[in-house]
N, C-alpha and C positions, 0 to 999 in steps of 0.2 A: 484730567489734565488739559489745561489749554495751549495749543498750540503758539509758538513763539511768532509776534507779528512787529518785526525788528523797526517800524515805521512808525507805529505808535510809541512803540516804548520811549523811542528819541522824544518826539513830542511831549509828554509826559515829565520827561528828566529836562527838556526845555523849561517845562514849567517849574520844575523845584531850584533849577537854577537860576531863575527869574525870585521867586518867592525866597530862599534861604536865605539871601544876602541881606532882603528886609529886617528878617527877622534878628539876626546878627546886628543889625543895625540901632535895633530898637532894644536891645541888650548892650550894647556900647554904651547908648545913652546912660542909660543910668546904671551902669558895670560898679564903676568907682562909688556909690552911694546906698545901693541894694544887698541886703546877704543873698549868697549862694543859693541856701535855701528858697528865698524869695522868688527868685530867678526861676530855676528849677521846678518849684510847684505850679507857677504862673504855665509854665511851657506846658506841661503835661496835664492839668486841672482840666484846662481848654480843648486839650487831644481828647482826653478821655469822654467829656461831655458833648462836645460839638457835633461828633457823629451821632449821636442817642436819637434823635428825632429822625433819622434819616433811616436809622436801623428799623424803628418802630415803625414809620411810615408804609416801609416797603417789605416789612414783617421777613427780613434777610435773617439766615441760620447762623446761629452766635454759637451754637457749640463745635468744641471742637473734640482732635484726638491729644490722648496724653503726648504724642508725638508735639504736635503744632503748640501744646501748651510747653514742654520744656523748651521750646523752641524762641517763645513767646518772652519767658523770663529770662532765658539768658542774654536775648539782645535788647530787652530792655535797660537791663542791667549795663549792657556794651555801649547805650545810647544814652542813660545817664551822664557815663563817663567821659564821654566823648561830648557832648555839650557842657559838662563841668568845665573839662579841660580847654573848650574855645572859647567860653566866657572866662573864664581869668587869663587866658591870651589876652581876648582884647581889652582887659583893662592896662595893658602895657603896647601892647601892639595897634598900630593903624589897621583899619578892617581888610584894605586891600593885602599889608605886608601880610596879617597872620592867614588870610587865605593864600595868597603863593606859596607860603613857607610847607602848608598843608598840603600843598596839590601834587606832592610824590604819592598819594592815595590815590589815583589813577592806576600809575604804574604797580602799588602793592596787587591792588585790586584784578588787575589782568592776569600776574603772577598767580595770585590767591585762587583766582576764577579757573585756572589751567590744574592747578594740581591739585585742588580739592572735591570741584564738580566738573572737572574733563572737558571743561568751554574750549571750543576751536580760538586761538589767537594767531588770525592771521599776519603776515608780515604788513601788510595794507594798515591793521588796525594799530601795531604797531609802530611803522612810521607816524600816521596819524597822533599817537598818543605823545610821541618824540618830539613832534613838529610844536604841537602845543606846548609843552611844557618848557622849551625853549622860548616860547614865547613869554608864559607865565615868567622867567627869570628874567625877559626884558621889562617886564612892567616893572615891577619892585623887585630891586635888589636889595632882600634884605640882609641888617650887618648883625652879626654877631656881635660884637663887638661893640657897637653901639646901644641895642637893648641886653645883654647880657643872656641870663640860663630863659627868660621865659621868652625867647626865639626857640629855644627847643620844644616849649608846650604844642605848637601844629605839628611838629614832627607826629608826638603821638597823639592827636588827633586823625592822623591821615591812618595810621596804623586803627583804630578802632571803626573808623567809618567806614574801610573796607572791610573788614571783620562785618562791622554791620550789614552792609549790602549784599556781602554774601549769604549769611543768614537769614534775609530776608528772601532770597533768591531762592534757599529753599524751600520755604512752606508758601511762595507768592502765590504760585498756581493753586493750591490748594485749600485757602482760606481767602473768603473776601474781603478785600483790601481796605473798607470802608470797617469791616470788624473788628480786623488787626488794627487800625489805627486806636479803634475806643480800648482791645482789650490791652495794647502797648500803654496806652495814656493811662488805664487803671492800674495796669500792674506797675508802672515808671511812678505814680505818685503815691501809693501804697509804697514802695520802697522807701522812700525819698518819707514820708511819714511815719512809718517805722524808725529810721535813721535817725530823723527829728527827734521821738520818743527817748531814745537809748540814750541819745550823745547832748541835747540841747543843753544840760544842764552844766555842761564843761566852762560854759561862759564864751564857748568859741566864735567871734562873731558871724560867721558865714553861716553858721549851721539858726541861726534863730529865726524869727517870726515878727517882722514889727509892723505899725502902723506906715502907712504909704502917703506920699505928695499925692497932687493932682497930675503931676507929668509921671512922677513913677505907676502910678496906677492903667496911664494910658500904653504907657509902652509896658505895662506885663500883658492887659489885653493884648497888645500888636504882637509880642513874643510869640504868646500860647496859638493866638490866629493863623500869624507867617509862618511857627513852625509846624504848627497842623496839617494846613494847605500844603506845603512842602513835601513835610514827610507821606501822605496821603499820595503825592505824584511821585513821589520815589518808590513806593512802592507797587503802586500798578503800571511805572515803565520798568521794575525787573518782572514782574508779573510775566510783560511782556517781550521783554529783550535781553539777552545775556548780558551778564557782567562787560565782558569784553568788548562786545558794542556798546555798553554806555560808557563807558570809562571817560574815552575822548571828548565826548560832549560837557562834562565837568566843567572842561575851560571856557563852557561860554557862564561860566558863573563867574569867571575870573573879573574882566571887565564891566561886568552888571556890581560888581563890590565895587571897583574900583571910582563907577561913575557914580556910585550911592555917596562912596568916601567923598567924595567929592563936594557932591553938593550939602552933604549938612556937615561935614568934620571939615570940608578945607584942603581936602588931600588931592592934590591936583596933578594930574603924572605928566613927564614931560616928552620931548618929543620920542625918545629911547621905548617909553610907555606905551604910547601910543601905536608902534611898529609891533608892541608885543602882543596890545589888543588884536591888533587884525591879523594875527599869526592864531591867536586863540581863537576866534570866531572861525577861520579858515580850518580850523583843525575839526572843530566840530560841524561844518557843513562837509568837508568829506567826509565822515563817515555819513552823513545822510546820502551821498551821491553814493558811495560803495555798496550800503543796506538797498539803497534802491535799487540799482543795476543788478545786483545779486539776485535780488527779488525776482528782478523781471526775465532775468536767464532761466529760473526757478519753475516760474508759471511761464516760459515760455516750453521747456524742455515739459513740464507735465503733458501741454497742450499736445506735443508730436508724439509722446509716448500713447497717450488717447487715441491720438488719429492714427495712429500705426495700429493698435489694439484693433 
């Protein structure tokens, strides 16, 4: 088991929050013109291969226990679903709106993290998670009313991708994260080609296989890429930091949509936005101030318990 190094894990989830909204991005683009299927094998074809050289290279142990294998297929299965479900968001949704509407999966996520695997959630982490998400409802406010039932698709994405990050929380320590990425990618596109097999002949368009543009080709490489890189640092910062301390950090992926929407869709937030930005970036540098000073209490009390010994 490795021990929990609440410092890195932040940086790591820095990074997926940096990378995901790419990729979300590059799925927008060509949402309204690509099947489902297409979308989806692109994401995962890329997870499963990309790591292969790097597996071989450094000759890393790819087997596992039947434990980390049921463990393997069912959040694969949860990560399908939950990427289904925010690609047909954003073919209705602005990228910024459908991730605010998302981002009550912070708060599932802390809940989930407390009464499933026993994570301390401080009041600290909690304020923190508060402050953000208040912020998040300054940047877009999104209306019901306006896009109708698929404002409720993020709902249940925030329900599945905390589901996810817990599951992956538990087998992170114990399978390497470089492994897990290829053997999620093989078993997420194995499904997904199975699925294909049974149902394609329904005539349903989502579910088929067709020939590609020059711009849809580039953005399923950018898909399978951003969501590689991504998921790969999500999963070596639960590796290393409990649920509850990443939670807050989320919201710096709020802003990084927001300013992607921006520059290629248009989506310009105004000055309300903007106050909610730096309410979200402020929520996830306290928790790095909190994780720090804790840290340093930590190895500071080991230090005197030493010197007293």
């Amino acid at each position: 088991m490795i021990a929990d190094r609440p410092i890195i894990g932040i940086l790591f989830m820095m990074g997926f929050c940096l990378l995901a909204p790419m990729g979300d991005a590059a799925a927008k683009i060509i949402a309204l013109t690509t099947p489902m299927m297409m979308l989806l094998l692109a994401r995962y074809a890329v997870q499963a291969i990309l790591p292969v050289p790097i597996i071989l290279a450094s000759r890393r142990q790819i087997g596992m226990s039947w434990r980390i294998l049921r463990v393997i297929l069912a959040r694969s299965a949860v990560h399908i679903a939950g990427v289904a479900t925010m690609y047909t968001a954003l073919r209705y949704l602005p990228l910024a709106d459908a991730l605010a509407i998302a981002f009550v999966y912070p708060f599932i996520m802390l809940v989930m993290g407390h009464l499933f695997l026993g994570e301390q959630v401080g009041i600290r982490r909690i304020g923190a998670c508060t402050f953000g998400f208040a912020g998040t409802l300054m940047i877009i406010q999104p209306s019901f009313a306006a896009v109708g039932w698929p404002a409720l698709l993020p709902l249940l994405v925030a329900f599945l991708f905390a589901s996810l990050v817990l599951m992956t929380r538990q087998i992170a320590k114990d399978y390497d994260p470089i492994c897990l990425q290829a053997a999620s990618g093989l078993a997420s596109a194995v499904m997904l080609l199975l699925l294909w097999l049974a149902f394609h002949n329904l005539g349903v368009a989502d579910l088929q296989i067709t020939a590609v543009s020059g711009l849809q080709a580039i953005c399923l490489i950018l898909i399978g890429l951003f969501g590689t890189l991504s998921h790969l640092s999500m999963n070596y910062a639960v590796r290393f930091a409990p649920s509850a301390t990443l939670a807050p950090m989320q919201y710096i992926e709020l802003p990084v949509a927001t300013s992607i929407g921006w520059l290629i869709f248009g989506e310009l937030p105004n000055g309300l936005a903007a106050l909610g930005i730096t309410m979200s970036v402020a929520s996830g540098l306290a928790v790095i101030y909190f994780e720090h000073r804790a840290l340093t209490r930590h190895k500071h009390s080991l230090q005197q318990d030493t010197t007293q010994a």
